[in-house]
Backbone and ligand atoms as CSV (ligand in chain L), in Angstrom:
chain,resi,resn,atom,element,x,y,z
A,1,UNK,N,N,102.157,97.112,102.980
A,1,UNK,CA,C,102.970,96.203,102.173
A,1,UNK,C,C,102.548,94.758,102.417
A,2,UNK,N,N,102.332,94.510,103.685
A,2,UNK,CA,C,102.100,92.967,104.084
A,2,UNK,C,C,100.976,92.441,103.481
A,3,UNK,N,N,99.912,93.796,103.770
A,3,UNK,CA,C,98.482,93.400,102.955
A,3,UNK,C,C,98.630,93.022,101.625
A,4,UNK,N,N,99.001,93.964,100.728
A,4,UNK,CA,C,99.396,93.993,99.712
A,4,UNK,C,C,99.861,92.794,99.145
A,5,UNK,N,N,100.965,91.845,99.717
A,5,UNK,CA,C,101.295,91.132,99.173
A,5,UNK,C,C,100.654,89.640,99.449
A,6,UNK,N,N,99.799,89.847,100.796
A,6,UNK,CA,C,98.970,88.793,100.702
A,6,UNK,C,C,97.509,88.667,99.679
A,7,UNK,N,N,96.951,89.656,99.765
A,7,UNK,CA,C,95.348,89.623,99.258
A,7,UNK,C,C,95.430,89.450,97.492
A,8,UNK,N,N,96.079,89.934,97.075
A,8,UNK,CA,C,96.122,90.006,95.396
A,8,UNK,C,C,96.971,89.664,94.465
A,9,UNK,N,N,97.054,89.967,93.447
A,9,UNK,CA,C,98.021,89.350,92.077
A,9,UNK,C,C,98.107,90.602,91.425
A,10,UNK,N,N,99.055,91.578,91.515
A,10,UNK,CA,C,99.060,92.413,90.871
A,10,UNK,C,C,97.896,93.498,90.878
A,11,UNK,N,N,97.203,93.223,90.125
A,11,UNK,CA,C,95.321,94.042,89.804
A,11,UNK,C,C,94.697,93.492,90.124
A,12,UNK,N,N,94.765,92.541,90.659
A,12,UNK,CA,C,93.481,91.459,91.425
A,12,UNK,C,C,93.517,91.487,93.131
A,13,UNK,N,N,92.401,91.615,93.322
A,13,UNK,CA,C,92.754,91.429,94.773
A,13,UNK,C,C,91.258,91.344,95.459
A,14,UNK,N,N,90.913,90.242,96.585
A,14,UNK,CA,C,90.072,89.430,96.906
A,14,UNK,C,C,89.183,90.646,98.044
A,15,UNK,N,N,88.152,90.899,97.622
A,15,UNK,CA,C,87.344,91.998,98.336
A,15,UNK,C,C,87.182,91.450,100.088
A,16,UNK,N,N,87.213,92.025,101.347
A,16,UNK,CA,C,86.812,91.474,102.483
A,16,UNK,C,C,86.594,90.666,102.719
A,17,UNK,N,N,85.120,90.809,102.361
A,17,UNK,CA,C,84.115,89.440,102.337
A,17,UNK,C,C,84.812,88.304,101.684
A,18,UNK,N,N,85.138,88.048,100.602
A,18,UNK,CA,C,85.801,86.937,100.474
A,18,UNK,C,C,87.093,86.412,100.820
A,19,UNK,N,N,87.834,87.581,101.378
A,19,UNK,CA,C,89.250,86.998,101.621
A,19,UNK,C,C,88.809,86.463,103.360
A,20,UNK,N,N,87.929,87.046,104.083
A,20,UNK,CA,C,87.135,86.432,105.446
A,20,UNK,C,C,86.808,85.216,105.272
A,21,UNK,N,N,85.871,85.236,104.433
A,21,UNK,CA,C,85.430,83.781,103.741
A,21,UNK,C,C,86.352,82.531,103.701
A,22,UNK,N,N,87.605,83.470,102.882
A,22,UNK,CA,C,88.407,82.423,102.430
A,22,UNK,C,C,89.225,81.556,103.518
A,23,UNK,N,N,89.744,82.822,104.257
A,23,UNK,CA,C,90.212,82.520,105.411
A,23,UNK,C,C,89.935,81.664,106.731
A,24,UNK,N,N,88.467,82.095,106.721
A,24,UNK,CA,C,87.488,81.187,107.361
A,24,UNK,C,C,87.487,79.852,107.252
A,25,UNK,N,N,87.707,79.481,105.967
A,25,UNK,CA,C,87.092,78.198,105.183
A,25,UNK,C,C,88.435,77.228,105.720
A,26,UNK,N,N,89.592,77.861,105.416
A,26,UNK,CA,C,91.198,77.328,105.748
A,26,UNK,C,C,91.630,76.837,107.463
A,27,UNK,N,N,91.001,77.843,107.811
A,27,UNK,CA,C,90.582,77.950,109.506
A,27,UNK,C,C,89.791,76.536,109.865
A,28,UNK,N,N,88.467,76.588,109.566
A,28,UNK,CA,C,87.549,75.808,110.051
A,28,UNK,C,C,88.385,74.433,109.206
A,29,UNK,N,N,88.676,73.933,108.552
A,29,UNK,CA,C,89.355,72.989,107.903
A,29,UNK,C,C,90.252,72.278,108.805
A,30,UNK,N,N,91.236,73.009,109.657
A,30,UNK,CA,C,91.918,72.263,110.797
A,30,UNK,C,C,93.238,72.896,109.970
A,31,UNK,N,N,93.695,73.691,109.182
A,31,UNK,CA,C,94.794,74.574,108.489
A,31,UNK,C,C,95.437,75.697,109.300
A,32,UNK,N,N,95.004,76.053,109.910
A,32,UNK,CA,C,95.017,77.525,110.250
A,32,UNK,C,C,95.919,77.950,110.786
A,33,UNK,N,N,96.967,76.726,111.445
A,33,UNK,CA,C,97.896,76.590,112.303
A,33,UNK,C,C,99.372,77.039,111.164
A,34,UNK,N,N,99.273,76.616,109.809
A,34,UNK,CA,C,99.786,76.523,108.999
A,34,UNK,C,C,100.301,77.855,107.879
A,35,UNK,N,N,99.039,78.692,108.743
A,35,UNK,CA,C,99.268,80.214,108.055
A,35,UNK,C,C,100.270,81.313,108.168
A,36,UNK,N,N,101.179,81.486,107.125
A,36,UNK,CA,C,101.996,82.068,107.786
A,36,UNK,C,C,101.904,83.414,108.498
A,37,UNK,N,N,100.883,84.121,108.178
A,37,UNK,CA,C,100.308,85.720,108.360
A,37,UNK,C,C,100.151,85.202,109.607
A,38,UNK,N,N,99.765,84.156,110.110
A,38,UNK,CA,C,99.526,84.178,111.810
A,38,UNK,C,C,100.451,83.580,112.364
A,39,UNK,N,N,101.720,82.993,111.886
A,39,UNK,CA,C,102.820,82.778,112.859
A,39,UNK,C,C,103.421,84.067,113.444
A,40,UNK,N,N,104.567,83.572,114.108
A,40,UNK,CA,C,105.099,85.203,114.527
A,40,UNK,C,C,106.064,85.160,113.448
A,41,UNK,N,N,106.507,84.677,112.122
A,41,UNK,CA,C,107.772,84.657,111.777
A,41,UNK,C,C,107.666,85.911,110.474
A,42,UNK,N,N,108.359,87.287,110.715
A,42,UNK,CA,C,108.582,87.879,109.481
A,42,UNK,C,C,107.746,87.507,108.350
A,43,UNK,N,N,106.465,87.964,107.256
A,43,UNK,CA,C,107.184,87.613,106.429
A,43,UNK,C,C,107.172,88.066,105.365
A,44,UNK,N,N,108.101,88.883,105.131
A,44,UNK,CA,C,109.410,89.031,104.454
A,44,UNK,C,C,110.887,88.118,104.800
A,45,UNK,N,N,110.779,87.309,105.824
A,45,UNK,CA,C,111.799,86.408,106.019
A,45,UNK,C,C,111.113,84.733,105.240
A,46,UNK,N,N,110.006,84.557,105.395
A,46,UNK,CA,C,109.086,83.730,105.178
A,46,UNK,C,C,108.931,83.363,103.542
A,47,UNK,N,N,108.744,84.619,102.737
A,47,UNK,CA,C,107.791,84.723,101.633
A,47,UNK,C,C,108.886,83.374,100.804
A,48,UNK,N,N,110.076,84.159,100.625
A,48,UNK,CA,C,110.755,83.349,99.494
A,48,UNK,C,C,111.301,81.459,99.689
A,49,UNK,N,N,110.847,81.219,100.796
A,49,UNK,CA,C,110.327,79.790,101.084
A,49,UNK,C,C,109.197,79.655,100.640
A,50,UNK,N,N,108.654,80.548,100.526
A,50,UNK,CA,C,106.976,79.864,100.361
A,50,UNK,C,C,107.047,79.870,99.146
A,51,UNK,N,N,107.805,81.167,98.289
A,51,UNK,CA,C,107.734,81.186,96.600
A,51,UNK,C,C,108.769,79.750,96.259
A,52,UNK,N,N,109.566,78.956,96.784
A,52,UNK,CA,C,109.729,78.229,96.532
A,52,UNK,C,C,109.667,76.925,96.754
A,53,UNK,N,N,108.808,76.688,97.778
A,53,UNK,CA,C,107.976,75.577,97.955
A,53,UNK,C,C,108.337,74.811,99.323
A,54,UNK,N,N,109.338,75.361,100.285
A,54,UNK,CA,C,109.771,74.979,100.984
A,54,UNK,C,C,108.811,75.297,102.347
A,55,UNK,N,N,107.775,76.524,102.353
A,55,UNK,CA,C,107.676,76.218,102.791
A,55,UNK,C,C,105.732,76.376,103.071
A,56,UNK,N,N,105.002,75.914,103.311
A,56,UNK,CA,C,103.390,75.659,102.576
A,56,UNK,C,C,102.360,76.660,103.141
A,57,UNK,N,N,102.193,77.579,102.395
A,57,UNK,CA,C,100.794,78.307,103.658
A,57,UNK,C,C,99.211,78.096,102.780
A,58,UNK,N,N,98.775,76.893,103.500
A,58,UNK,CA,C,97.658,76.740,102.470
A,58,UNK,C,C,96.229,78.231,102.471
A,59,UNK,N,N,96.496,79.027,102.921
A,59,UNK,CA,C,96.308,80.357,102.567
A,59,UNK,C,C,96.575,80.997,101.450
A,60,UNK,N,N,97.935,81.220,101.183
A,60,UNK,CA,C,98.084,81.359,100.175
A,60,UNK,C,C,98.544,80.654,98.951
A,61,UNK,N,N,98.063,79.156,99.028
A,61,UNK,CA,C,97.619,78.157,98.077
A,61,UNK,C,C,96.403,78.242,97.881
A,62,UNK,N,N,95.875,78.553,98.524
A,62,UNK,CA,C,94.019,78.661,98.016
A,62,UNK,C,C,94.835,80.421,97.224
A,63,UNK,N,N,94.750,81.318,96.882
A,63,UNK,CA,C,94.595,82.704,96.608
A,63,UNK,C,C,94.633,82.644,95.528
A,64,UNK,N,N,96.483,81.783,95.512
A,64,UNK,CA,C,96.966,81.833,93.918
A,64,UNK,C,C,96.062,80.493,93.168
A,65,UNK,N,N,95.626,79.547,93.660
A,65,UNK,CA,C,94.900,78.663,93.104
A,65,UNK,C,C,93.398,79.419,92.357
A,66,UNK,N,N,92.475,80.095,93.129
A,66,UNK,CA,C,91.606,80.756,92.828
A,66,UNK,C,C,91.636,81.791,91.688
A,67,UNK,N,N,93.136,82.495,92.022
A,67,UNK,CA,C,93.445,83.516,90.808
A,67,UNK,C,C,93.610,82.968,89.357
A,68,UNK,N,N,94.513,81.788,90.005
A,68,UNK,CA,C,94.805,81.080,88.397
A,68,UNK,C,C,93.184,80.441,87.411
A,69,UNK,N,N,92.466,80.453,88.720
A,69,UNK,CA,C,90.900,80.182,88.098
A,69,UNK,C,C,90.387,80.737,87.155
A,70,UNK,N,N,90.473,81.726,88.296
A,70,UNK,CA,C,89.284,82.905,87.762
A,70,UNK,C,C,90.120,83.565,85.954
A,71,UNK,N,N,91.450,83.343,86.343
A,71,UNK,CA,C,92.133,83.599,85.148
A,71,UNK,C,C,91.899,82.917,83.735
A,72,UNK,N,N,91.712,81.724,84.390
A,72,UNK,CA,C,91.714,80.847,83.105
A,72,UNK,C,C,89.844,80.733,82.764
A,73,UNK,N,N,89.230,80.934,83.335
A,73,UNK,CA,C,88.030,80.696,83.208
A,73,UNK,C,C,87.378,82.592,83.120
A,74,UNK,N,N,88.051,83.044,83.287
A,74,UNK,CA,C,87.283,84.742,83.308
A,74,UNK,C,C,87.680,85.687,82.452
A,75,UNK,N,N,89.016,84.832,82.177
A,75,UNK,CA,C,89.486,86.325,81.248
A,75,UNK,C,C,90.413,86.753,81.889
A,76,UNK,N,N,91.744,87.747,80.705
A,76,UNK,CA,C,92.330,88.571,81.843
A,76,UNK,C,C,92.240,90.371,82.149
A,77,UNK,N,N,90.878,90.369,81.405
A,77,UNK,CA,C,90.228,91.395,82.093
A,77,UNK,C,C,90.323,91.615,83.100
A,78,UNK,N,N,90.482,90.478,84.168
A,78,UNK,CA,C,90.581,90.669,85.614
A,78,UNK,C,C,91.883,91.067,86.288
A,79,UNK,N,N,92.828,91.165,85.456
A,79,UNK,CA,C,93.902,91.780,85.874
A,79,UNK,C,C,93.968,93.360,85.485
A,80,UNK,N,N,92.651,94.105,84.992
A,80,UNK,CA,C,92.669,95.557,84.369
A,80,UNK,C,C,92.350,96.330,85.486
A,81,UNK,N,N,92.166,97.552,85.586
A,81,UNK,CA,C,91.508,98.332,86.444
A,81,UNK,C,C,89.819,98.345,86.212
A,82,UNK,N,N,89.178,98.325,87.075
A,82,UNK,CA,C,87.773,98.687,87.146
A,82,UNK,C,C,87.418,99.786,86.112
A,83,UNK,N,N,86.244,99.939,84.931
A,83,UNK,CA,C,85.597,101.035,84.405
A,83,UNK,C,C,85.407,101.599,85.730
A,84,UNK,N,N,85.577,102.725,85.685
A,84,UNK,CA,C,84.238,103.918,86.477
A,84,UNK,C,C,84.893,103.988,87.623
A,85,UNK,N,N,85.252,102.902,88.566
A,85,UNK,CA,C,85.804,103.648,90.071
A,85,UNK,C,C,87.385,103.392,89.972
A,86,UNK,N,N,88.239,102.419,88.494
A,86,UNK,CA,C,89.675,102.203,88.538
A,86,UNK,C,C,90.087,101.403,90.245
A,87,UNK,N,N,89.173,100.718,90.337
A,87,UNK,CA,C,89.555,99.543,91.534
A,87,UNK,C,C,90.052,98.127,90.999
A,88,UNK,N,N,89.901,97.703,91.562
A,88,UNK,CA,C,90.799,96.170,91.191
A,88,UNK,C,C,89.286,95.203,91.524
A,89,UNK,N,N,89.857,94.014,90.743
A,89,UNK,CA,C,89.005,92.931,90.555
A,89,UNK,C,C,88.936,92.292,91.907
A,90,UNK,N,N,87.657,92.022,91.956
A,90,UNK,CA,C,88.112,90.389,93.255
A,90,UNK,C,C,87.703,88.899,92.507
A,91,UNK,N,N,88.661,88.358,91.815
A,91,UNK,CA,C,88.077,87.059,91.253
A,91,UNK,C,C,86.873,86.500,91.843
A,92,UNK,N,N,86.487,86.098,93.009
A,92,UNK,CA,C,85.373,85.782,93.509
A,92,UNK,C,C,84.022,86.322,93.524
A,93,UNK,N,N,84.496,87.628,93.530
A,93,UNK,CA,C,82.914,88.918,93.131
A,93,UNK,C,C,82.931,88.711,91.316
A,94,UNK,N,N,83.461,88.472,91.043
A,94,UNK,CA,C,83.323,88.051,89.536
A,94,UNK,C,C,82.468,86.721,89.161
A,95,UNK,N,N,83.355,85.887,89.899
A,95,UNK,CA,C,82.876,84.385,89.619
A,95,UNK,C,C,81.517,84.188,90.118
A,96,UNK,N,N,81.005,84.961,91.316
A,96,UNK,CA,C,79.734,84.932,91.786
A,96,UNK,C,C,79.019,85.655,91.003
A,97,UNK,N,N,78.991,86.662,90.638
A,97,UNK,CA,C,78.332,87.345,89.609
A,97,UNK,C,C,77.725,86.759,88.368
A,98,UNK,N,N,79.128,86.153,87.785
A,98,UNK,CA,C,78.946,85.324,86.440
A,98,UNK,C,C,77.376,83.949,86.839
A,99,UNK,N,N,78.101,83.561,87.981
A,99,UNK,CA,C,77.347,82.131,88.308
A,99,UNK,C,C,75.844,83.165,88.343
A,100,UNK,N,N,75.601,84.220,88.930
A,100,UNK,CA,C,74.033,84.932,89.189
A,100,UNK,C,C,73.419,85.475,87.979
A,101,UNK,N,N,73.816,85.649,87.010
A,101,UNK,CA,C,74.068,85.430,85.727
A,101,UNK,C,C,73.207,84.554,85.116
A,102,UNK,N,N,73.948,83.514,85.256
A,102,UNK,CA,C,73.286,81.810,84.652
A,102,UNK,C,C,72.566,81.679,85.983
A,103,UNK,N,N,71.991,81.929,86.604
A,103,UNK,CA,C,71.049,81.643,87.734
A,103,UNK,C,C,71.687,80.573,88.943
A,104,UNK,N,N,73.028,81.105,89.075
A,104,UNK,CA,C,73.923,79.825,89.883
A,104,UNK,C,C,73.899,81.019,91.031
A,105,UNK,N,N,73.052,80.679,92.243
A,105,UNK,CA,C,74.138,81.653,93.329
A,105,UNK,C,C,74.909,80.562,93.908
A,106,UNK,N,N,75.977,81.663,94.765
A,106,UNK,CA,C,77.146,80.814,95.575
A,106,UNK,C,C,77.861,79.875,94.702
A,107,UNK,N,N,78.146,80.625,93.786
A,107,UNK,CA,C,79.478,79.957,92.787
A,107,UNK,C,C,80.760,80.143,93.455
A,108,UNK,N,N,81.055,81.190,94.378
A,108,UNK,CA,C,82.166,81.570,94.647
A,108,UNK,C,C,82.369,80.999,95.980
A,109,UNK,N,N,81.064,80.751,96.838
A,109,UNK,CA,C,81.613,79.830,97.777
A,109,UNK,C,C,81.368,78.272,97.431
A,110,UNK,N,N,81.098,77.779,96.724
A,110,UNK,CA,C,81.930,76.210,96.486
A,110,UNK,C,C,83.284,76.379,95.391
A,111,UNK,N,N,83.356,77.757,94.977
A,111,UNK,CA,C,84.967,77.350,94.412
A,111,UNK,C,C,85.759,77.250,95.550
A,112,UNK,N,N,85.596,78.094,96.608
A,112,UNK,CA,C,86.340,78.336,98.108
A,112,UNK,C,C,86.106,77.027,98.526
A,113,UNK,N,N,85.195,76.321,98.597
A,113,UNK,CA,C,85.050,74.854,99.161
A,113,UNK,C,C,85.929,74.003,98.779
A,114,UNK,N,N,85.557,74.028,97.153
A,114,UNK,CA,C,86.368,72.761,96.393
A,114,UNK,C,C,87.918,73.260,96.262
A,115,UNK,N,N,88.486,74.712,96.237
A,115,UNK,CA,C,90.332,74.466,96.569
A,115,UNK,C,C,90.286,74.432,97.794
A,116,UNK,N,N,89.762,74.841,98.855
A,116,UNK,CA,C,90.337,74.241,100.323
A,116,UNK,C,C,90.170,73.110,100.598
A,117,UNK,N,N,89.269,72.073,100.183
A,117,UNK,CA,C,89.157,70.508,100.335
A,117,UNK,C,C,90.752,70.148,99.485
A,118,UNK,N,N,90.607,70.546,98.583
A,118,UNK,CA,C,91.364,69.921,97.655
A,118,UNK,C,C,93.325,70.346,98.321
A,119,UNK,N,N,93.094,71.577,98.966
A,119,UNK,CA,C,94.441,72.150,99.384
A,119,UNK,C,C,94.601,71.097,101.014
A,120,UNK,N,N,93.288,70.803,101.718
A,120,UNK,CA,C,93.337,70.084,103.048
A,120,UNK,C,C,93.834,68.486,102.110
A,121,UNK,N,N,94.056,68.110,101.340
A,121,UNK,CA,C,94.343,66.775,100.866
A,121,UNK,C,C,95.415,66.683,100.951
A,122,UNK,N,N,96.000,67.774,99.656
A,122,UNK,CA,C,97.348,67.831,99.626
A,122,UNK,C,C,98.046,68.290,101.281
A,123,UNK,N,N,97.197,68.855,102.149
A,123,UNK,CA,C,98.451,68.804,103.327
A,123,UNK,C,C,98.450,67.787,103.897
A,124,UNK,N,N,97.339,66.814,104.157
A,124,UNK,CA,C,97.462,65.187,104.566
A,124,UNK,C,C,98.867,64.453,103.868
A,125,UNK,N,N,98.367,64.940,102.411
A,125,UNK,CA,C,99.287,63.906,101.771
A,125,UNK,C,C,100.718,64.284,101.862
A,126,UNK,N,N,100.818,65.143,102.179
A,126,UNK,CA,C,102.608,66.224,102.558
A,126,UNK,C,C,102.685,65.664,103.693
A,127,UNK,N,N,102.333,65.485,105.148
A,127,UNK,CA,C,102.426,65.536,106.125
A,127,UNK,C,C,102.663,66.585,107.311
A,128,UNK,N,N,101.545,67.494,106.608
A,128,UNK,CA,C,101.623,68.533,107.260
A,128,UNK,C,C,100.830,68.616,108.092
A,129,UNK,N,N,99.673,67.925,107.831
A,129,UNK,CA,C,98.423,68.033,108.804
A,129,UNK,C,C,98.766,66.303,109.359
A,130,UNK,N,N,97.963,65.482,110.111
A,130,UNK,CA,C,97.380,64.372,110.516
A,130,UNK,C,C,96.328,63.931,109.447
A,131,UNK,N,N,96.724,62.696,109.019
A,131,UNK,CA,C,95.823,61.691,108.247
A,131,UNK,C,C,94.502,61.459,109.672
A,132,UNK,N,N,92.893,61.715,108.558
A,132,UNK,CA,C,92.165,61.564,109.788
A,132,UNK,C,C,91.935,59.570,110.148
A,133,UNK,N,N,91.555,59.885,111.192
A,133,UNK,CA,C,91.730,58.101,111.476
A,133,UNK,C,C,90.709,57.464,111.276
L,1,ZN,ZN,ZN,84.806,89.492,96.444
C-alpha cells in the first residue's frame, strides 16, 4: 500500500531506476531530511497534510510535478495499461525514449534536474530549507 501510493498516479508509476534517480537527485540537493517516507511519522497519518499543503515532501512534489509533465507533454496514453505485458507507464522511460527518438539522450534526467532545482527553490523560498549564504 505504502509503495503504491508513493511511486505512481493511478496507471503510472516511475520504474526503479528512475524513482532511485529521482530520489537520489532530492537527496543529494540537501532535501532529504524533508521526506516524508523517511521520517518515522505514519504515513497514512501524514498523507492528508501533504494532500493539503500543510505539509511539503519535496519527493513527492517532484512525482506529481513530473506526472503532470509527462501528461501534458505525452499524452494520456500514459495513464493506459502497457500493449503486450498490461504494465504501467513510467513517465520518465517514456520521456527518455521520446528524447532517443529525436536523438536527445538523457531527457529524463534533466527533467529530474530541472523539477528538483526548481522544487530546492521553492523550499528556500518557504523556509524550509536554509537560504544558501
Ligand atoms: Zn523509468
Amino acid at each position: 500500500m505504502r509503495g503504491n501510493l508513493r511511486r505512481g498516479c493511478d496507471d503510472m508509476k516511475f520504474c526503479n531506476f528512475h524513482w532511485d534517480e529521482l530520489r537520489g537527485q532530492v537527496i543529494s540537493k540537501g532535501m532529504g531530511g524533508l521526506i516524508v517516507e523517511d521520517s518515522n511519522i505514519p504515513l497514512a497519518l501524514v498523507l492528508p497534510e501533504v494532500l493539503v499543503g500543510a505539509v511539503y515532501d519535496p519527493l513527492m512534489a517532484a512525482q506529481w510535478s513530473i506526472v503532470g509533465m509527462a501528461l501534458e507533454t505525452g499524452g494520456f496514453y500514459l495513464l493506459s495499461t502497457r500493449p503486450g505485458d498490461g504494465g504501467e507507464y513510467c513517465p520518465l522511460c517514456e520521456v527518455e525514449d521520446a528524447g532517443v527518438r529525436e536523438g536527445k539522450a538523457g531527457l529524463s534526467l534533466a527533467w529530474m534536474e530541472g523539477c528538483t532545482d526548481a522544487i530546492l527553490v521553492h523550499c528556500r523560498e518557504q523556509g524550509l530549507l536554509p537560504r544558501p549564504q
